[in-house]
N, CA, C and O atoms as a GROMACS GRO file, in nm:
protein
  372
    1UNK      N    1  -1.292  -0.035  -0.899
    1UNK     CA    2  -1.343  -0.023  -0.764
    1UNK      C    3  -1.457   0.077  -0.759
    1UNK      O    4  -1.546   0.071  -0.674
    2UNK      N    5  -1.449   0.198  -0.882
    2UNK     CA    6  -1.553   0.297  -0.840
    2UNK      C    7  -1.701   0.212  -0.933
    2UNK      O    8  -1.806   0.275  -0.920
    3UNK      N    9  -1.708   0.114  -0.997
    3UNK     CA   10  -1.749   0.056  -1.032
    3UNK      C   11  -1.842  -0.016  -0.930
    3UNK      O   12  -1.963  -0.006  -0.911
    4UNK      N   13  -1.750  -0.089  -0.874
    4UNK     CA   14  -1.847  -0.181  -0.766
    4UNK      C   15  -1.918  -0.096  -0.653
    4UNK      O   16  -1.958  -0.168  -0.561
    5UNK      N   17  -1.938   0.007  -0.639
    5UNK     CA   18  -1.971   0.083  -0.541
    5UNK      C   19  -2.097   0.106  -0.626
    5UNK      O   20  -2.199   0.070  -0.568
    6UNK      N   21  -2.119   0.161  -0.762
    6UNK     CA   22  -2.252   0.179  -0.818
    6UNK      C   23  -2.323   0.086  -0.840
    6UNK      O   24  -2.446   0.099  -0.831
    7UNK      N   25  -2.248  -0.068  -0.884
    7UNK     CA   26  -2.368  -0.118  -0.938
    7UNK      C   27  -2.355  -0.232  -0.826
    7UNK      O   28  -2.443  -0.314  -0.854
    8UNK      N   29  -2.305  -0.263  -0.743
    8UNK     CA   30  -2.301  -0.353  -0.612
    8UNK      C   31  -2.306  -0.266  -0.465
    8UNK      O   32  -2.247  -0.303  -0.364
    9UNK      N   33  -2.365  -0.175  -0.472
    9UNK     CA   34  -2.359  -0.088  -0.318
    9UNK      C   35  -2.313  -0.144  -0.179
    9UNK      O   36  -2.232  -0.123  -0.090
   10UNK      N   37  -2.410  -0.226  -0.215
   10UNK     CA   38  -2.462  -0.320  -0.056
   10UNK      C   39  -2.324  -0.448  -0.051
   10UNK      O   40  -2.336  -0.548   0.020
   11UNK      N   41  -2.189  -0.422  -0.143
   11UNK     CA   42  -2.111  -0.550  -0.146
   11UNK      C   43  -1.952  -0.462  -0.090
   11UNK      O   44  -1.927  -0.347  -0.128
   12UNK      N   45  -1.860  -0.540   0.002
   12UNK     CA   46  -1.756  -0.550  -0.022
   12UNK      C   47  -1.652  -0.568  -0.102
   12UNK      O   48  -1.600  -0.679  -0.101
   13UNK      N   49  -1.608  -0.481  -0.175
   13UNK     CA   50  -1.467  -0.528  -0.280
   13UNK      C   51  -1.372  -0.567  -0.215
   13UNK      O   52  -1.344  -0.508  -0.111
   14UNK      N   53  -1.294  -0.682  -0.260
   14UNK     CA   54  -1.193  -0.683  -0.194
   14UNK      C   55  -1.077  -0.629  -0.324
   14UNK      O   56  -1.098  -0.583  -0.437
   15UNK      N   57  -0.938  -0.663  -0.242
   15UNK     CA   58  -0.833  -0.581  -0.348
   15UNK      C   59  -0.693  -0.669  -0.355
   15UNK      O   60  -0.614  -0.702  -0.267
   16UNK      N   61  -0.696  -0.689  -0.476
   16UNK     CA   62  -0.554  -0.837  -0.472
   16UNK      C   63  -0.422  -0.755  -0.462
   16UNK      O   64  -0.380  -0.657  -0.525
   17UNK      N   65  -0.377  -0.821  -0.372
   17UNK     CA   66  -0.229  -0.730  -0.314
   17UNK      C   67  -0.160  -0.725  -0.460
   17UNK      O   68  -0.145  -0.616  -0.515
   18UNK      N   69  -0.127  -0.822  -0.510
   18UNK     CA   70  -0.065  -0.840  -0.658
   18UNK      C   71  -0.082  -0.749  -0.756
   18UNK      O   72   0.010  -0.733  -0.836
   19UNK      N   73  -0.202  -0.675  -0.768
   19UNK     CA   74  -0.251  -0.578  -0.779
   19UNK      C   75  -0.234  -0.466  -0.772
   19UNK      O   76  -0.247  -0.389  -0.867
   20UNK      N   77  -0.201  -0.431  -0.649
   20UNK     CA   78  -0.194  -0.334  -0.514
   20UNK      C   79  -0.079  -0.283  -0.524
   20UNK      O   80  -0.049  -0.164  -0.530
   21UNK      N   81   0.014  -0.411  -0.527
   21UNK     CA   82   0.195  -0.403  -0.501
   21UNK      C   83   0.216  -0.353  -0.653
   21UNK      O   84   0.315  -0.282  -0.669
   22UNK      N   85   0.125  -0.383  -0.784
   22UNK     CA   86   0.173  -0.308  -0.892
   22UNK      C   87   0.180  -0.183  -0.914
   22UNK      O   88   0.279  -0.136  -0.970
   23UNK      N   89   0.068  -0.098  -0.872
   23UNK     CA   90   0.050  -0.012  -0.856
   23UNK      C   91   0.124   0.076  -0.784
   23UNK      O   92   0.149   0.186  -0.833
   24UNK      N   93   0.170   0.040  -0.656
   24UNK     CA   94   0.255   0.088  -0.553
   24UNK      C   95   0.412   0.095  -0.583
   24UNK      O   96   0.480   0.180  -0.524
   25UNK      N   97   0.470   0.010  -0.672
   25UNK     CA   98   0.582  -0.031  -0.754
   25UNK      C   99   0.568   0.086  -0.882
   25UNK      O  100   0.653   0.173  -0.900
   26UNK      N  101   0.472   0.074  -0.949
   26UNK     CA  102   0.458   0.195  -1.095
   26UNK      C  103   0.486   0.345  -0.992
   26UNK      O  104   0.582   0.419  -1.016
   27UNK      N  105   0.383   0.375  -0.875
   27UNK     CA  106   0.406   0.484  -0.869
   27UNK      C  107   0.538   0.516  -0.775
   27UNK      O  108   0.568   0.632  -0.745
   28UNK      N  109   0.599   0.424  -0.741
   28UNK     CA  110   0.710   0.452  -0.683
   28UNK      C  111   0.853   0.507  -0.731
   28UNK      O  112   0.939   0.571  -0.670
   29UNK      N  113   0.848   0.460  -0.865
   29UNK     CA  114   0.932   0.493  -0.952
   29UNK      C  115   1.003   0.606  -1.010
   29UNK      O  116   1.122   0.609  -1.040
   30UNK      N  117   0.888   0.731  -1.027
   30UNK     CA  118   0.922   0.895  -1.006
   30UNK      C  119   0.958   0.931  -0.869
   30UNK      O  120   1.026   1.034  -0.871
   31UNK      N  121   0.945   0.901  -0.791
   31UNK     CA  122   0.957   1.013  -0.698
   31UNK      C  123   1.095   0.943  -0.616
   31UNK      O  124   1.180   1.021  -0.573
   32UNK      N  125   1.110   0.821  -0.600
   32UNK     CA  126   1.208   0.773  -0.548
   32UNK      C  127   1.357   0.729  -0.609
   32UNK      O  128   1.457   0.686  -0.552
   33UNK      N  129   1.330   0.759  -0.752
   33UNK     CA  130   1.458   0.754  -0.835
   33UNK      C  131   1.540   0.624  -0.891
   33UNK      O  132   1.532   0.563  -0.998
   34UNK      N  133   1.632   0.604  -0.759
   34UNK     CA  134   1.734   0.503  -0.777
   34UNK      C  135   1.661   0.331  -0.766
   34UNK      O  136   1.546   0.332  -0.724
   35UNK      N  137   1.702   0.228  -0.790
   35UNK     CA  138   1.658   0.129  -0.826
   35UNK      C  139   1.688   0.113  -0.705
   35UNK      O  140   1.586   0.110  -0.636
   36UNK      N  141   1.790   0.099  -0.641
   36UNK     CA  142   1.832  -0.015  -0.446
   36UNK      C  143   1.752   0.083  -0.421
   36UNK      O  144   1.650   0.014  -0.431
   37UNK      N  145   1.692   0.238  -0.384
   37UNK     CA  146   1.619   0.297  -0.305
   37UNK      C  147   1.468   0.268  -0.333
   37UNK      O  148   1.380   0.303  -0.254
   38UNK      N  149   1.449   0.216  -0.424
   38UNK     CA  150   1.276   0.157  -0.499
   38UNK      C  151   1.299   0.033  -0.455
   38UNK      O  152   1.208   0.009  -0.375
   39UNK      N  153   1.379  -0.072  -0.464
   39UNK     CA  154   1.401  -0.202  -0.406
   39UNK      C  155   1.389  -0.190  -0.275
   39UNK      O  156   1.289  -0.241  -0.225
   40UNK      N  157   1.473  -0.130  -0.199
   40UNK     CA  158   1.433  -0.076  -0.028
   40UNK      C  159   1.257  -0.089  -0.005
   40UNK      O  160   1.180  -0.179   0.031
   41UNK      N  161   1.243   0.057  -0.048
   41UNK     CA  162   1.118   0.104  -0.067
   41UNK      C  163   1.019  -0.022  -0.044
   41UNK      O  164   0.948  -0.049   0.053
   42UNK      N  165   1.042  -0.098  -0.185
   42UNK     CA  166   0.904  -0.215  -0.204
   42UNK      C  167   0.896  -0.295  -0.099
   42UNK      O  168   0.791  -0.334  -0.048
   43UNK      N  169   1.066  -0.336  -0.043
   43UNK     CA  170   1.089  -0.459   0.096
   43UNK      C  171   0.988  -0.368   0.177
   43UNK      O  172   0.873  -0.406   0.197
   44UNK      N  173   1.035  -0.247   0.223
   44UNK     CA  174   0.895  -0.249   0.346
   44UNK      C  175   0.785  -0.258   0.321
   44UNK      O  176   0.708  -0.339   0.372
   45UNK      N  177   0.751  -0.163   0.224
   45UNK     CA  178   0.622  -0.220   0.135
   45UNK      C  179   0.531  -0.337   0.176
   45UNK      O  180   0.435  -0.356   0.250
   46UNK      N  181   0.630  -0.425   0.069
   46UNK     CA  182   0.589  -0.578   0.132
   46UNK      C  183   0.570  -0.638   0.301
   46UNK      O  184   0.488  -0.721   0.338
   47UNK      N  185   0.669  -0.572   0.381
   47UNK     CA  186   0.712  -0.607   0.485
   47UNK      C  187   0.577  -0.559   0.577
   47UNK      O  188   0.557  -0.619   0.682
   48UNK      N  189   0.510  -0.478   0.547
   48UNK     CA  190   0.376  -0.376   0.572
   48UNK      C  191   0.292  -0.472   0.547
   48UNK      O  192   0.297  -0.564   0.629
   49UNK      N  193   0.201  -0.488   0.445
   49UNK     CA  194   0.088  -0.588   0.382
   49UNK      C  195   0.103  -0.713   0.449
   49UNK      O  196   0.013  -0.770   0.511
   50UNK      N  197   0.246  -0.762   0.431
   50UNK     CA  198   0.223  -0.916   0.435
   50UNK      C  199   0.269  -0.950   0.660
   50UNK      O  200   0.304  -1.050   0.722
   51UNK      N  201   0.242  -0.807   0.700
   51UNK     CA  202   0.248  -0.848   0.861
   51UNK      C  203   0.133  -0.916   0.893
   51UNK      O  204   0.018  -0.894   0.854
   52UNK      N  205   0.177  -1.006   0.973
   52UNK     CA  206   0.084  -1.112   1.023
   52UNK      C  207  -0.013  -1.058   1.119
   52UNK      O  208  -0.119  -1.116   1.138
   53UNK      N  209   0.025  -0.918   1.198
   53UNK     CA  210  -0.044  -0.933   1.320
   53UNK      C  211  -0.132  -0.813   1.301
   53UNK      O  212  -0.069  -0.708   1.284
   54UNK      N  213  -0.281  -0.801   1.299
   54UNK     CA  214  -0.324  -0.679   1.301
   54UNK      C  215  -0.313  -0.578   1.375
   54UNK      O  216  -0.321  -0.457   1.350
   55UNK      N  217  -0.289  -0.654   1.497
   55UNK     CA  218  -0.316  -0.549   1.634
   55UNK      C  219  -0.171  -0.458   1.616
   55UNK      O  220  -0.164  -0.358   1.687
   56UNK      N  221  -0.060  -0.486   1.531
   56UNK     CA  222   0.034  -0.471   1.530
   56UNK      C  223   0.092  -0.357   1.422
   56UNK      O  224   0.205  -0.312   1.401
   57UNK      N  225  -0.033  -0.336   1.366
   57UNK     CA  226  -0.015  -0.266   1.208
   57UNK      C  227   0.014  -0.135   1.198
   57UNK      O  228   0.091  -0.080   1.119
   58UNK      N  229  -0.057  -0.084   1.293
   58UNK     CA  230  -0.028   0.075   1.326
   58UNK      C  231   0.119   0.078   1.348
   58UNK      O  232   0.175   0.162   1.278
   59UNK      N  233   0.191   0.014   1.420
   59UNK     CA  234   0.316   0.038   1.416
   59UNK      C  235   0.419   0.010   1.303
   59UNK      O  236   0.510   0.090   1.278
   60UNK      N  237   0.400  -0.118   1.229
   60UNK     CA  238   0.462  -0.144   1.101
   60UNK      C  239   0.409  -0.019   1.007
   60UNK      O  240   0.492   0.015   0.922
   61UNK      N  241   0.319   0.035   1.007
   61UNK     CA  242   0.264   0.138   0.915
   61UNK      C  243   0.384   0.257   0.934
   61UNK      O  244   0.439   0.308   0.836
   62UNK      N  245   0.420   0.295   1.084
   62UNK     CA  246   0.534   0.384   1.135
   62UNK      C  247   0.597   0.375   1.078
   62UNK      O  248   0.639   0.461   1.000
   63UNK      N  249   0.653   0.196   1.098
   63UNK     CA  250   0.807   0.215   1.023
   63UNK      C  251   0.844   0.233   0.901
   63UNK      O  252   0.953   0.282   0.871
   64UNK      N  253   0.743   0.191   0.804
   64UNK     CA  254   0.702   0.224   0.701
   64UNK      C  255   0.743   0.341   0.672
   64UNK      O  256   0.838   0.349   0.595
   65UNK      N  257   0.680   0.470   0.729
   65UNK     CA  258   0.676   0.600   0.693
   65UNK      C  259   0.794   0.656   0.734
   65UNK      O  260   0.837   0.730   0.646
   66UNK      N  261   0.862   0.651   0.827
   66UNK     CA  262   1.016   0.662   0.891
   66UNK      C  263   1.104   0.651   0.757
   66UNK      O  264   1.175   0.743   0.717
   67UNK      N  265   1.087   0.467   0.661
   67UNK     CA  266   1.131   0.431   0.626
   67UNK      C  267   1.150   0.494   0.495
   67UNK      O  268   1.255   0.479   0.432
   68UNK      N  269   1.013   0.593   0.434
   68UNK     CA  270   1.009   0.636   0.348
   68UNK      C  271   0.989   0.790   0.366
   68UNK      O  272   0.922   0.866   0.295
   69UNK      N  273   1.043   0.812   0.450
   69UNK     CA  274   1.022   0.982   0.467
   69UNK      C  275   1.067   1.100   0.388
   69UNK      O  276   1.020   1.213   0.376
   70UNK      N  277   1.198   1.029   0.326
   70UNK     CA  278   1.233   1.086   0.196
   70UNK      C  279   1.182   1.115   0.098
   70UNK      O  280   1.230   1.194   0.017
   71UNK      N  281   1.042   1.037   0.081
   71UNK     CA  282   0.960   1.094  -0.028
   71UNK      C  283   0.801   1.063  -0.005
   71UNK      O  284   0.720   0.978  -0.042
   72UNK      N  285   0.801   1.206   0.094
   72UNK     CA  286   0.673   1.158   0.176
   72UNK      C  287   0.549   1.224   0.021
   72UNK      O  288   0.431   1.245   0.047
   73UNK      N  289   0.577   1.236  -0.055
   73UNK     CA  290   0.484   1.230  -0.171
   73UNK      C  291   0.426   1.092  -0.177
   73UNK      O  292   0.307   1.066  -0.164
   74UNK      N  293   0.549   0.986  -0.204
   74UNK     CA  294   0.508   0.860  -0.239
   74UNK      C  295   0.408   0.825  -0.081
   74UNK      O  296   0.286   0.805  -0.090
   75UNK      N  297   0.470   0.823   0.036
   75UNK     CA  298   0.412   0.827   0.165
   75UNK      C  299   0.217   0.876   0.134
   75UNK      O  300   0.124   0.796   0.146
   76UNK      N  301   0.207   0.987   0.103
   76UNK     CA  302   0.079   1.047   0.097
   76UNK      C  303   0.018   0.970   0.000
   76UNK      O  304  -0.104   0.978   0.015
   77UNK      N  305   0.056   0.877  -0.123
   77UNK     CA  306  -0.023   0.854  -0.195
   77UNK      C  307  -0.024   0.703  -0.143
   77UNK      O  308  -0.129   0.638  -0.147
   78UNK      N  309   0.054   0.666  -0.110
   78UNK     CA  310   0.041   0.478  -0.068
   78UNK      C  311  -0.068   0.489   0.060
   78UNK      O  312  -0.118   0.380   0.089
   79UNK      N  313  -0.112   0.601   0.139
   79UNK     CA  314  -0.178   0.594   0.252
   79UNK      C  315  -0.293   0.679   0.206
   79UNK      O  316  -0.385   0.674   0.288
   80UNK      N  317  -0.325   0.773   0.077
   80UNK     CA  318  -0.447   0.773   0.057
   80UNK      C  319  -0.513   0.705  -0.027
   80UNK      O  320  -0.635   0.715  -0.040
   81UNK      N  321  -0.454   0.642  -0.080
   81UNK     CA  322  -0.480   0.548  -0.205
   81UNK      C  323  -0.529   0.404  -0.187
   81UNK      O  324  -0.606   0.334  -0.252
   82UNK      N  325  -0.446   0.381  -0.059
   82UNK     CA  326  -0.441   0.240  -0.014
   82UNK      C  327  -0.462   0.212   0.120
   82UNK      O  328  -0.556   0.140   0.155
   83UNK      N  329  -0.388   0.259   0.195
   83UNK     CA  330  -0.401   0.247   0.329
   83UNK      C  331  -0.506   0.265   0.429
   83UNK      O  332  -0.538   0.175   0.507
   84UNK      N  333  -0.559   0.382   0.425
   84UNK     CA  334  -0.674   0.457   0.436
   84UNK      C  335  -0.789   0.384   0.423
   84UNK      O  336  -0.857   0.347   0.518
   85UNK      N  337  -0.815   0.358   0.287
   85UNK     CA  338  -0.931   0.336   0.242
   85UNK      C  339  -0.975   0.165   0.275
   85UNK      O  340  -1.071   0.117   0.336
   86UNK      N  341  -0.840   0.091   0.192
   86UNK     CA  342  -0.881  -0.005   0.157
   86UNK      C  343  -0.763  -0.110   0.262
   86UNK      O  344  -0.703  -0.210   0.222
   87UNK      N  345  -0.759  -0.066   0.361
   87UNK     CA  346  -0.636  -0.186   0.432
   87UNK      C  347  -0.733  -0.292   0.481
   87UNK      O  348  -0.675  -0.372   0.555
   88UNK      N  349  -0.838  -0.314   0.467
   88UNK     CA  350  -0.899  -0.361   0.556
   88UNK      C  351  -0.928  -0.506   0.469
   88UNK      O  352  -0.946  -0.620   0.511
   89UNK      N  353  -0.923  -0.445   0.309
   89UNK     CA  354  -0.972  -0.490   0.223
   89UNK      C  355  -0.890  -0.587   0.128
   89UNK      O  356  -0.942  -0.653   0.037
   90UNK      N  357  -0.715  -0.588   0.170
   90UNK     CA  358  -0.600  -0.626   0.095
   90UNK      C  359  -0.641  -0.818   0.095
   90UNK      O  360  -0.671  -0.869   0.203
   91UNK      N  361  -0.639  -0.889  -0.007
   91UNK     CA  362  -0.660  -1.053   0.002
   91UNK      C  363  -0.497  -1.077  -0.112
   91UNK      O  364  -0.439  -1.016  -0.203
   92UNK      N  365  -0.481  -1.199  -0.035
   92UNK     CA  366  -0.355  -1.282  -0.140
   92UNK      C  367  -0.372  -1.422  -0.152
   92UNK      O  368  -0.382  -1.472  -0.039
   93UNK      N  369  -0.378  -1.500  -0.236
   93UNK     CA  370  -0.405  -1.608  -0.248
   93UNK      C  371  -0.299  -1.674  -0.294
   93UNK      O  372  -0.306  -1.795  -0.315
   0.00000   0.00000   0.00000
């Protein structure tokens, strides 16, 4: 991604959830421990990305964070990493 910003300026990246969800899955793994609490974890995860409604997102993003408040490490990095930057930008085919 820091790639396409130098030699494509003027272009949109987009970002394959498949991708996205790997990443979010690898780093979930330290900080959240147990496997049903990383399984939890990923369902909202998923349950986040794949909401249908935009106007609606800010609030699934809530529950999200409610949902994961226990390890608002993982919280800070799924929302600067991802959320933040690039929600705008998530494609699934």
């Amino acid at each position: 991604m820091n790639a396409v910003k130098i030699v494509f300026p003027e272009c949109t990246n987009l970002s394959c959830q498949f991708h996205i969800d790997k990443s979010v899955k690898a780093k979930c793994k330290s900080p959240v421990g147990k496997k049903n609490a990383r399984d939890y974890v990923m369902e909202v995860w998923w349950s986040l990305v794949d909401y249908p409604f935009e106007e609606e997102f800010d609030e699934c993003l809530k529950k999200f964070e409610i949902a994961c408040s226990p390890w608002p490490m993982f919280v800070d990095y799924v929302n600067q990493t991802w959320i933040i930057p690039y929600k705008e930008r998530f494609v699934k085919a």
